[in-house]
C-alpha positions in Angstrom: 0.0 0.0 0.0 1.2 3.7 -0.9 1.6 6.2 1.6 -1.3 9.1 1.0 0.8 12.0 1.1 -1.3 15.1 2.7 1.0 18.0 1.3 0.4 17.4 -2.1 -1.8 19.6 -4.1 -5.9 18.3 -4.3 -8.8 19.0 -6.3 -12.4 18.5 -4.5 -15.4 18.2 -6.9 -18.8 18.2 -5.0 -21.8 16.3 -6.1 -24.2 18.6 -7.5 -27.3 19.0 -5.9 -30.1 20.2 -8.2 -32.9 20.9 -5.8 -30.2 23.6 -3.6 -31.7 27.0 -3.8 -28.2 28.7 -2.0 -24.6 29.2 -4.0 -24.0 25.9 -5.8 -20.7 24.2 -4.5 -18.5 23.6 -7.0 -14.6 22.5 -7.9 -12.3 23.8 -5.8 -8.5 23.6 -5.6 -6.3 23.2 -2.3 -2.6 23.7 -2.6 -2.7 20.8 0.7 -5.0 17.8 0.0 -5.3 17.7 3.9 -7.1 20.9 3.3 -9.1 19.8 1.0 -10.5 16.7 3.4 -11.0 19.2 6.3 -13.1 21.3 4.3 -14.9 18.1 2.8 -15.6 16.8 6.1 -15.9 19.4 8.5 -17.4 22.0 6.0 -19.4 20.4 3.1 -22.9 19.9 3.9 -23.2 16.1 4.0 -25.4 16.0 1.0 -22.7 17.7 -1.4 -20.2 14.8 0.6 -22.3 12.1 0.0 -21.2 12.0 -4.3 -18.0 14.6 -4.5 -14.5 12.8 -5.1 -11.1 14.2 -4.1 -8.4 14.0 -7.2 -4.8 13.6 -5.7 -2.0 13.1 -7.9 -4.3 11.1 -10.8 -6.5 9.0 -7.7 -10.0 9.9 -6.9 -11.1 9.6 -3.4 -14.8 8.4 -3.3 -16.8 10.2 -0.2 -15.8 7.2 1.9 -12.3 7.7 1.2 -12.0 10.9 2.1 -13.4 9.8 5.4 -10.7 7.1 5.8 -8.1 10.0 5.5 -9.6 12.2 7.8 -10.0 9.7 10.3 -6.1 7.8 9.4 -3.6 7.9 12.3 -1.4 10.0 10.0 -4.0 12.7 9.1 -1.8 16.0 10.0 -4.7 18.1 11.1 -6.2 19.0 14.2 -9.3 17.2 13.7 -12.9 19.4 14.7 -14.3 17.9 17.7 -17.7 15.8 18.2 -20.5 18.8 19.1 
């Protein structure tokens, strides 16, 4: 297995949600992909989560994915806490 690395840059692409009547949520570029997680976990509402993909160096990250990196041992982040 491959070591994710978390300083590399990422792309985030957020499922579009047709029936949203505020700013759509779209691409985005982060010159960190672990800033690109935080923001897809901690600051995506959960039903632009549920279908977006993160693209780091050629892989795609599924929504579940970018869950496992959050959550990894080796994430570098201070991770939000539990409300």
């Amino acid at each position: 297995m491959t070591t994710f690395d978390y300083n590399t840059e990422a792309e985030l692409f957020p499922t579009r949600n047709r029936k949203s009547r505020g700013q759509p949520l779209g691409y985005r570029r982060f010159a960190r992909a672990s800033d690109a997680i935080r923001f897809a976990i901690e600051e995506l509402p959960p039903k632009f989560l549920l279908g977006a993909y993160l693209e780091v160096d050629e892989e795609r990250y599924d929504s579940r994915g970018i869950r496992r990196l959050y959550e990894s041992a080796d994430y570098p982040l201070a991770r939000r806490s539990a409300a």
